[in-house]
KOLSE-667098 format. One record per residue: x, y, z of N, C-alpha, C in turn; residue in three letters. Coordinates in steps of 0.2 Angstrom, whole numbers, plus 5000, padded with zeros to 4 digits. Layout:
+------+------+------+-------+-------+-------+------+------+------+------+
: n.c1 : n.c2 : n.c3 : ca.c1 : ca.c2 : ca.c3 : c.c1 : c.c2 : c.c3 : resn :
+------+------+------+-------+-------+-------+------+------+------+------+
:    X :    Y :    Z :     X :     Y :     Z :    X :    Y :    Z :  ala :
...
+------+------+------+-------+-------+-------+------+------+------+------+
***
This chain:
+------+------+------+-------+-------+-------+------+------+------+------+
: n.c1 : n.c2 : n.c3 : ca.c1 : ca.c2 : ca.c3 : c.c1 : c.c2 : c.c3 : resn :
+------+------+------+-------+-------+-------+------+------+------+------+
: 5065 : 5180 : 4970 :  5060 :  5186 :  4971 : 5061 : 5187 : 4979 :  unk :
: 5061 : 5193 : 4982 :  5062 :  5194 :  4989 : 5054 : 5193 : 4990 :  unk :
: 5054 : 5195 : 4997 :  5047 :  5192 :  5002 : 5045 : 5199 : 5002 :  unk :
: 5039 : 5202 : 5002 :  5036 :  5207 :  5000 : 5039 : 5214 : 4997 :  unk :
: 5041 : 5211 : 4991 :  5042 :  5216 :  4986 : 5038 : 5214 : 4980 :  unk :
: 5038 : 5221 : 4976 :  5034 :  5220 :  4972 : 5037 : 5219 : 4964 :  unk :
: 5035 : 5215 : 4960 :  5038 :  5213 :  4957 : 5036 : 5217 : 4948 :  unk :
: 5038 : 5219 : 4944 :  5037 :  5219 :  4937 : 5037 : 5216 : 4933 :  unk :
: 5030 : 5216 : 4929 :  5030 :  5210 :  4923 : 5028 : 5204 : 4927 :  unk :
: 5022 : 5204 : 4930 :  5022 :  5199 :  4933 : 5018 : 5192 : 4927 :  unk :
: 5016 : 5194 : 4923 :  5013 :  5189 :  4915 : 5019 : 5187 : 4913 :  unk :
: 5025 : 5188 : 4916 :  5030 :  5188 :  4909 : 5032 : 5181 : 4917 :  unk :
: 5034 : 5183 : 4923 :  5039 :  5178 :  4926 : 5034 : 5173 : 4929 :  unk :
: 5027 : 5174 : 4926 :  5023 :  5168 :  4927 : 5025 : 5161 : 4926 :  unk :
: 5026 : 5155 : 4928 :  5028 :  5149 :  4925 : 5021 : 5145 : 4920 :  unk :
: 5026 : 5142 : 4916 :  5021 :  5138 :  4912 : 5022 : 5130 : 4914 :  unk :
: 5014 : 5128 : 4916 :  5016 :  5121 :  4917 : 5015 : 5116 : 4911 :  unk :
: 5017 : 5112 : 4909 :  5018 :  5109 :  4904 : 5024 : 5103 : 4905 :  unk :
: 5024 : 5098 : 4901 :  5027 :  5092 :  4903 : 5033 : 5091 : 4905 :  unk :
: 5038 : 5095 : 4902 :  5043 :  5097 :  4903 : 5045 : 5103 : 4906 :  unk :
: 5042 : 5106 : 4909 :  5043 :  5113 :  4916 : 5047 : 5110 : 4921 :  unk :
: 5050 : 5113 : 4923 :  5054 :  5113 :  4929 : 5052 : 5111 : 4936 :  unk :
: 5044 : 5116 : 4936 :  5039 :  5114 :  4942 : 5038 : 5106 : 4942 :  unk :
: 5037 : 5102 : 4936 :  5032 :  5095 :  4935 : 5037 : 5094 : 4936 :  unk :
: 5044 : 5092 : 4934 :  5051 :  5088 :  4935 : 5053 : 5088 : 4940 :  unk :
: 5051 : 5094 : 4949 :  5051 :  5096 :  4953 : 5045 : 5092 : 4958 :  unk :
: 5041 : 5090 : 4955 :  5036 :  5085 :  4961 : 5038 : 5078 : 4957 :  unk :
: 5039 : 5076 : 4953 :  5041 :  5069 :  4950 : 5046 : 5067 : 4954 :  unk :
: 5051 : 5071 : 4957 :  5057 :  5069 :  4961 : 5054 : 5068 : 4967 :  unk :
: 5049 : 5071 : 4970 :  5047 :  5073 :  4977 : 5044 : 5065 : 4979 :  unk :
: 5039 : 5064 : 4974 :  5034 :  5059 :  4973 : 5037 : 5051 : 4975 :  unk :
: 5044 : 5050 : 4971 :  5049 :  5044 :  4969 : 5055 : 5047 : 4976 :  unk :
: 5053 : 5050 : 4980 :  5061 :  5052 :  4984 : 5060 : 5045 : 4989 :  unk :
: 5066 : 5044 : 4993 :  5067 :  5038 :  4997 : 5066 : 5041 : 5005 :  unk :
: 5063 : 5038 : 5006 :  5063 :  5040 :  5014 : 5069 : 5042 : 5018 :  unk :
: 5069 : 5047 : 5022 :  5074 :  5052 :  5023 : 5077 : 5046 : 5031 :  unk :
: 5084 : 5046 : 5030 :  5086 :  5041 :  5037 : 5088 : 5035 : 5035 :  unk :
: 5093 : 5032 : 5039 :  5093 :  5023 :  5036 : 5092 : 5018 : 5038 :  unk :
: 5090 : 5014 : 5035 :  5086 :  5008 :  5035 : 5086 : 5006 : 5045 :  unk :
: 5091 : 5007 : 5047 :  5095 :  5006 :  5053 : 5090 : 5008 : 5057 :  unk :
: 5088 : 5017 : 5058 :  5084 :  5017 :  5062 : 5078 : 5017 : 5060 :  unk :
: 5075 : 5015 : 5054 :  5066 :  5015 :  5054 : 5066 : 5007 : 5056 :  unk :
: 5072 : 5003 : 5056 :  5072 :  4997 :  5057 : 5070 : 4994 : 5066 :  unk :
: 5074 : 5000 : 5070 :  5073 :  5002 :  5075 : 5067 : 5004 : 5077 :  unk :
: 5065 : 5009 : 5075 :  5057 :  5013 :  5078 : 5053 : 5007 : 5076 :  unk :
: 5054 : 5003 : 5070 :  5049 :  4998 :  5069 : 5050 : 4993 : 5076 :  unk :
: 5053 : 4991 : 5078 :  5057 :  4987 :  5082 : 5053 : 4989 : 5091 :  unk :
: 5053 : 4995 : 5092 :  5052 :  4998 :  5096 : 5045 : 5000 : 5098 :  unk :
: 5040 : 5002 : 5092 :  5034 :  5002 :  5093 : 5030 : 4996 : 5092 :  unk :
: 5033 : 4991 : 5090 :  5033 :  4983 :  5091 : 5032 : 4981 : 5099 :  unk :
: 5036 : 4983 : 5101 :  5039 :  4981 :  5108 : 5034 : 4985 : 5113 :  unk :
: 5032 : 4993 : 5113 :  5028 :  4994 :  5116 : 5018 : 4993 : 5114 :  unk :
: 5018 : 4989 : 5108 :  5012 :  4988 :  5106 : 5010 : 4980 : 5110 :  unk :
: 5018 : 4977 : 5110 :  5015 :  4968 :  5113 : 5014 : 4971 : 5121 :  unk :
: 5019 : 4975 : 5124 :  5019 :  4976 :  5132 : 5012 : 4978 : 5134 :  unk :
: 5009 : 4985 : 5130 :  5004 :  4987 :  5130 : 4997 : 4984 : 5132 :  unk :
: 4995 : 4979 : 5126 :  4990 :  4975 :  5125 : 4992 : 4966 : 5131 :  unk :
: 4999 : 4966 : 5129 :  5000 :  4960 :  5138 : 4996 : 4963 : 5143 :  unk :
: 5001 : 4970 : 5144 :  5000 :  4971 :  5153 : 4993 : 4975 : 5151 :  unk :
: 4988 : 4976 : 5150 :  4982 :  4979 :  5153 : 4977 : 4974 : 5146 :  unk :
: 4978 : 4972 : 5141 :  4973 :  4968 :  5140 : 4968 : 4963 : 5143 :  unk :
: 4973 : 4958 : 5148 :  4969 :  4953 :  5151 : 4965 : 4957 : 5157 :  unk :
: 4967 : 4960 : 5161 :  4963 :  4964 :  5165 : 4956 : 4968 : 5163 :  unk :
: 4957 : 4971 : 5156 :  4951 :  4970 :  5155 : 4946 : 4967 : 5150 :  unk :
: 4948 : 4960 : 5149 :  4945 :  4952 :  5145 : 4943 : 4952 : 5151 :  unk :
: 4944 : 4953 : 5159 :  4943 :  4949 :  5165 : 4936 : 4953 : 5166 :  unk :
: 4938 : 4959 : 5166 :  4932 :  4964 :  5169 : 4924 : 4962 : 5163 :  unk :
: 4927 : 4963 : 5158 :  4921 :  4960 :  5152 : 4917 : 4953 : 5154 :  unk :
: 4921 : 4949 : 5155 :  4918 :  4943 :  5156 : 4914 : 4943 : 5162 :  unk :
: 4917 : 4947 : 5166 :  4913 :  4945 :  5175 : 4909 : 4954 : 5176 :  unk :
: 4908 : 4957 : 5169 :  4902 :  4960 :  5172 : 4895 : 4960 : 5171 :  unk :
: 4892 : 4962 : 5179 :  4887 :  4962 :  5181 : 4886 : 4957 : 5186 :  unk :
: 4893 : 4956 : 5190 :  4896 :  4947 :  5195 : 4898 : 4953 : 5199 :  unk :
: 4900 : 4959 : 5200 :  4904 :  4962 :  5206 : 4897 : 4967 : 5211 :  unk :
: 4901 : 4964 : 5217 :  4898 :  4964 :  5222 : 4903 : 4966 : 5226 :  unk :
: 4898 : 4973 : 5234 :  4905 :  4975 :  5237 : 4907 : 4972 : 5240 :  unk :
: 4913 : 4971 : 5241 :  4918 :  4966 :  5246 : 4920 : 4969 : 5253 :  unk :
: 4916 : 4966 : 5258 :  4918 :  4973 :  5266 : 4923 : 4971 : 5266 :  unk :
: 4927 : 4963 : 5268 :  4933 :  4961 :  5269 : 4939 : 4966 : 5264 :  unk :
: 4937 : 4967 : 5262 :  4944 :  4971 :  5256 : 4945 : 4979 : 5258 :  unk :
: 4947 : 4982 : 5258 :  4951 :  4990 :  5260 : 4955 : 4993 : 5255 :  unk :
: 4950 : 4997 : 5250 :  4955 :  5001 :  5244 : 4958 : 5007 : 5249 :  unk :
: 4967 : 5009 : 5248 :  4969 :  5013 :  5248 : 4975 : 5018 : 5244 :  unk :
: 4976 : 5022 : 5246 :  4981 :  5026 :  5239 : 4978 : 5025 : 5234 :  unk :
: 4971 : 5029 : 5232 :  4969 :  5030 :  5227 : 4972 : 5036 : 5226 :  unk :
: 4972 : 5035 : 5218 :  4972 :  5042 :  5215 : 4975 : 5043 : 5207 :  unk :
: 4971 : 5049 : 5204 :  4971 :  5047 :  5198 : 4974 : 5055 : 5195 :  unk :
: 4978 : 5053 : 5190 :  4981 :  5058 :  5188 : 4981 : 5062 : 5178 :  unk :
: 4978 : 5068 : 5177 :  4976 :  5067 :  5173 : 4980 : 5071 : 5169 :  unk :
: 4981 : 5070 : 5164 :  4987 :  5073 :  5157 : 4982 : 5077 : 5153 :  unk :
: 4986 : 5081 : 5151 :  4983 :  5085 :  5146 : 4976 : 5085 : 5146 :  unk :
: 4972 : 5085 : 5151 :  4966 :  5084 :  5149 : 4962 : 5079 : 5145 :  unk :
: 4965 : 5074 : 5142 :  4965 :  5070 :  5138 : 4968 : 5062 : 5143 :  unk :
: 4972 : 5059 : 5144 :  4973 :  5053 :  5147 : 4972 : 5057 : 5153 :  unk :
: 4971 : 5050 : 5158 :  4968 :  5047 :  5166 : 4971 : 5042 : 5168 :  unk :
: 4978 : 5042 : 5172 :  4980 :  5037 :  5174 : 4979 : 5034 : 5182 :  unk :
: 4975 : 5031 : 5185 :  4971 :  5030 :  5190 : 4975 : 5024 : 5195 :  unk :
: 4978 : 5023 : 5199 :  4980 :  5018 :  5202 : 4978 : 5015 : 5209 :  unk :
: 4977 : 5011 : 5213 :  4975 :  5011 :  5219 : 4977 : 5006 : 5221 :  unk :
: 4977 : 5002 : 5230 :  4979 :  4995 :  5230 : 4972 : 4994 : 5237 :  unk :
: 4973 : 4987 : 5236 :  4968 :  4984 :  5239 : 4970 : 4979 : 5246 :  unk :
: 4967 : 4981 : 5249 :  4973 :  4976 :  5255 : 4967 : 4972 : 5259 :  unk :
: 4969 : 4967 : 5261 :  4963 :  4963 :  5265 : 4963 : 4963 : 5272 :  unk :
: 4957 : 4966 : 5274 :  4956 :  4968 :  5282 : 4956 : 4964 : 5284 :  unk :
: 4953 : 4956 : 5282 :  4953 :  4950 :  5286 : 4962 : 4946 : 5291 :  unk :
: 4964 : 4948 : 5283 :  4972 :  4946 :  5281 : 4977 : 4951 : 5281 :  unk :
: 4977 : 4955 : 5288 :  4983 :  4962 :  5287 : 4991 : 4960 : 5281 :  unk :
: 4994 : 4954 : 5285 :  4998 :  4951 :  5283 : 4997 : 4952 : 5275 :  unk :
: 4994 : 4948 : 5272 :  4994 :  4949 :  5265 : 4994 : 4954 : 5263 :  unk :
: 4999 : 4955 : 5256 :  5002 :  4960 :  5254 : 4995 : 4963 : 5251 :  unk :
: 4997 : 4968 : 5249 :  4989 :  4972 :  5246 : 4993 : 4971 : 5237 :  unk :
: 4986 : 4972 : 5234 :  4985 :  4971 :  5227 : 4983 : 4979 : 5224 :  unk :
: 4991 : 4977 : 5219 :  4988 :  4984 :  5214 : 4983 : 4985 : 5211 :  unk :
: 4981 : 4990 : 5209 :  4976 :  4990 :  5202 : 4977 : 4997 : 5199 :  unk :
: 4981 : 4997 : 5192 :  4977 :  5001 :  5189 : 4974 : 5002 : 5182 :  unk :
: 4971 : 5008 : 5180 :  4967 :  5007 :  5173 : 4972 : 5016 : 5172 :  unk :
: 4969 : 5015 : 5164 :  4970 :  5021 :  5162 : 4964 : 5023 : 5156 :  unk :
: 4959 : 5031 : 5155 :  4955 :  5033 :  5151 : 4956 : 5036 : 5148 :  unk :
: 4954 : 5038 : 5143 :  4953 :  5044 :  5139 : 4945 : 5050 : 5140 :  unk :
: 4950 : 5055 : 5140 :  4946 :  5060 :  5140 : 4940 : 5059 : 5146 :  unk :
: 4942 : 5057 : 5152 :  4938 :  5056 :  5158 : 4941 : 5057 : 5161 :  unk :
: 4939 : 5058 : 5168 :  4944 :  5062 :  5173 : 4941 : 5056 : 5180 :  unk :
: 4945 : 5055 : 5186 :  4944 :  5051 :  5191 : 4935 : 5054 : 5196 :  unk :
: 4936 : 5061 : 5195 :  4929 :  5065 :  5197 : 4927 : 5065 : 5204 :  unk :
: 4933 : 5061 : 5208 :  4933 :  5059 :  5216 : 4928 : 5056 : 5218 :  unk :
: 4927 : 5050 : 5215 :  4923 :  5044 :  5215 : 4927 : 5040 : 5221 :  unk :
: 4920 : 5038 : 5224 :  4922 :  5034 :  5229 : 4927 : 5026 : 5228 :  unk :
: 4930 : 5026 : 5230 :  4936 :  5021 :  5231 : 4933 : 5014 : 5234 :  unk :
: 4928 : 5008 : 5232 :  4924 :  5005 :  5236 : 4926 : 4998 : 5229 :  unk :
: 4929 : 4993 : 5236 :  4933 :  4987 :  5231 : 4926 : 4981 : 5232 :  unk :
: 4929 : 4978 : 5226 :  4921 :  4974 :  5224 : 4925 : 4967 : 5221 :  unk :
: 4922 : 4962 : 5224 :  4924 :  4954 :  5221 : 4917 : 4951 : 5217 :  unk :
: 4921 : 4947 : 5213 :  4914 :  4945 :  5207 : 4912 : 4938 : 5210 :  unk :
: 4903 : 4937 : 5209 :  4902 :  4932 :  5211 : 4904 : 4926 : 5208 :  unk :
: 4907 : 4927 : 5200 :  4908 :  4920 :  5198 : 4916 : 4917 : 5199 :  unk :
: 4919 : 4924 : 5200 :  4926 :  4920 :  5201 : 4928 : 4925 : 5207 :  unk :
: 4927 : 4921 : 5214 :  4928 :  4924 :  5222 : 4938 : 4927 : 5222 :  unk :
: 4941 : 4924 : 5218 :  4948 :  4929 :  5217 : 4949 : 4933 : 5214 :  unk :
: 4947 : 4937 : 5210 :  4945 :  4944 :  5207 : 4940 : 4948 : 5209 :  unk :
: 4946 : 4953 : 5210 :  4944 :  4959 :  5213 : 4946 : 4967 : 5211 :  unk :
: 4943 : 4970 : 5212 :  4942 :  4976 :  5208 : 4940 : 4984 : 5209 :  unk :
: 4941 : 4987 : 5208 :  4935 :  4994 :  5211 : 4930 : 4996 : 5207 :  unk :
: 4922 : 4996 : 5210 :  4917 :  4997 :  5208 : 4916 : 5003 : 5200 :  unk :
: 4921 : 5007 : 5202 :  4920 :  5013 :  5198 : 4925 : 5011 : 5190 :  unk :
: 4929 : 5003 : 5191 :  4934 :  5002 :  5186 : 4932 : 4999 : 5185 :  unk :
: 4928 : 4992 : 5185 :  4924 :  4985 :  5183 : 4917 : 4986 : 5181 :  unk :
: 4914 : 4992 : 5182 :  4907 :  4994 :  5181 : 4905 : 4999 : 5175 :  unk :
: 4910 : 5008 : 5181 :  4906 :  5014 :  5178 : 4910 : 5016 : 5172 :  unk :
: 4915 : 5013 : 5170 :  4923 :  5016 :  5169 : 4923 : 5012 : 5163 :  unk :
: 4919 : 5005 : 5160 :  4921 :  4999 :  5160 : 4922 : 5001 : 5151 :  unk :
: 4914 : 5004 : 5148 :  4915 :  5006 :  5141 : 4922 : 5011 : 5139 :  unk :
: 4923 : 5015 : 5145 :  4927 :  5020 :  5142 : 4934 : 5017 : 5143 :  unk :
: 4935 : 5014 : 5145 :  4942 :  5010 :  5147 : 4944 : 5005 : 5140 :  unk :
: 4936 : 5002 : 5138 :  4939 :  4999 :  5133 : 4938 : 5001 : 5125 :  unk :
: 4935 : 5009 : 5126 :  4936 :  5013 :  5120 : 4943 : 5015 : 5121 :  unk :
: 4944 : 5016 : 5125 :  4953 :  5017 :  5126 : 4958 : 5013 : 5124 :  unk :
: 4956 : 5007 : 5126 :  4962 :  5002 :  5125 : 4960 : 5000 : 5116 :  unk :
: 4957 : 5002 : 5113 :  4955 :  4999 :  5108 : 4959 : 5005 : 5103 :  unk :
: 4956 : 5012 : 5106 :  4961 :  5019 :  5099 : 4969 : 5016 : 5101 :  unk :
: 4972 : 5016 : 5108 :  4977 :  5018 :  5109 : 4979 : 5013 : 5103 :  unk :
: 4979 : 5006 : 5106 :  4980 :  4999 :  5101 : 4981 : 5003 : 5094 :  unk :
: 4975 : 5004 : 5091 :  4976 :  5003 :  5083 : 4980 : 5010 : 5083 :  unk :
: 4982 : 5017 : 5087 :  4984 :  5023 :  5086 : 4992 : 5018 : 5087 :  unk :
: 4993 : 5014 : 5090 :  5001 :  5010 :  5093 : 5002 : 5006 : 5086 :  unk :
: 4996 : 5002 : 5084 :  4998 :  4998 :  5078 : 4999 : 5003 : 5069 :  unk :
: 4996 : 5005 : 5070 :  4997 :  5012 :  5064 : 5003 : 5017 : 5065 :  unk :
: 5007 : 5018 : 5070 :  5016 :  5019 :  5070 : 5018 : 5015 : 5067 :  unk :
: 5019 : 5008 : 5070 :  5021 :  5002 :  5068 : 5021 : 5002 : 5062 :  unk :
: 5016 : 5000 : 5058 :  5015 :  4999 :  5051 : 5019 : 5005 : 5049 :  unk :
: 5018 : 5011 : 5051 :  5023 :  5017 :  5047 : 5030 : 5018 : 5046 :  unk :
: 5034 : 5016 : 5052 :  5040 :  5013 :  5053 : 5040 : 5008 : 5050 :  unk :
: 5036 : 5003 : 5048 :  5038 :  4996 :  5045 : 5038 : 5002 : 5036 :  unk :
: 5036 : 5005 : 5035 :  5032 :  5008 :  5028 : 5040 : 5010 : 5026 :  unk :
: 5043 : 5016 : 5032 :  5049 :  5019 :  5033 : 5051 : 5016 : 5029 :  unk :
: 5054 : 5009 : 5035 :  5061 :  5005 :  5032 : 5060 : 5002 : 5027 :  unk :
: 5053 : 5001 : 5025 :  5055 :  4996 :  5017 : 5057 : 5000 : 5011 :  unk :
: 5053 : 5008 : 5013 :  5055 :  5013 :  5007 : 5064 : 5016 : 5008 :  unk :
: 5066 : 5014 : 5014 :  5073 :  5015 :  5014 : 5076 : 5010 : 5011 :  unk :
: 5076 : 5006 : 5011 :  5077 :  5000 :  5009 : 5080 : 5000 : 5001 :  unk :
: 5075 : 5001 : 4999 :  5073 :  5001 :  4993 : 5073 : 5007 : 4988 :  unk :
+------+------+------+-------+-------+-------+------+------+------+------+
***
């Protein structure tokens, strides 16, 4: 049948669904089909969003296991100097925020990176003021990331995770239904 035309007898080219119709025999295949691609590369994407899920939760988990445990210990630090602050937002949606810390006391010493990233918040040009916790004098931080920032960073790292480990399982789904 063409795309708007009008057709004759339309009671008559109506399909009947019943067990044996064409339609039903038609999702039956659809249902039982194999996953499109070979095992090779769902094997891969599994492989891959494996790899970006361990890197993920390595490099920004304990940073913030560190800040949970020593909140309500951060206190400003005058000897410390936050500079190259700046935070850049995507889509209105991620906030990727970086900044380094240098010690005024100790020019020589290299400065310390820091960064976080948020959802759906934006950096708001928040003052840049670095903070050391009283209970562990070598951790250090910026007020606005240890503190203001602390909930949403870690509703963040918690969707991204389970959004990263739900690829994963999908790609793993892939390749077993390719498989097989």
């Amino acid at each position: 049948m063409t795309f708007g035309k009008r057709q004759s007898g339309v009671g008559a080219a109506a399909q009947v669904l019943g067990p044996d119709s064409p339609l039903t025999r038609s999702q039956a295949v659809i249902e039982n089909a194999a996953a499109k691609g070979s095992p090779i590369r769902w094997f891969l994407a599994c492989l891959a969003f494996t790899a970006v899920t361990y890197a993920f939760l390595v490099g920004y988990g304990p940073d913030l296991l560190r800040d949970h445990r020593l909140a309500g210990s951060w206190q400003p630090a005058y000897d410390l100097q936050a500079s190259e602050g700046k935070c850049k937002r995507t889509n209105f949606v991620v906030t990727f925020c970086t900044a380094k810390i240098k010690s005024v006391a100790r020019p020589d010493q290299a400065p310390i990176d820091h960064s976080f990233f948020m959802l759906f918040s934006g950096g708001g040009g928040e003052a840049l003021v670095p903070v050391r916790s009283t209970k562990d004098r070598a951790a250090v931080s910026i007020a606005y990331t240890a503190e203001t920032k602390l909930w949403n960073r870690t509703l963040s790292f918690v969707f991204t995770a389970v959004f990263l480990v739900l690829f994963d399982l999908g790609a793993l789904l892939l390749f077993w239904k390719s498989i097989n």
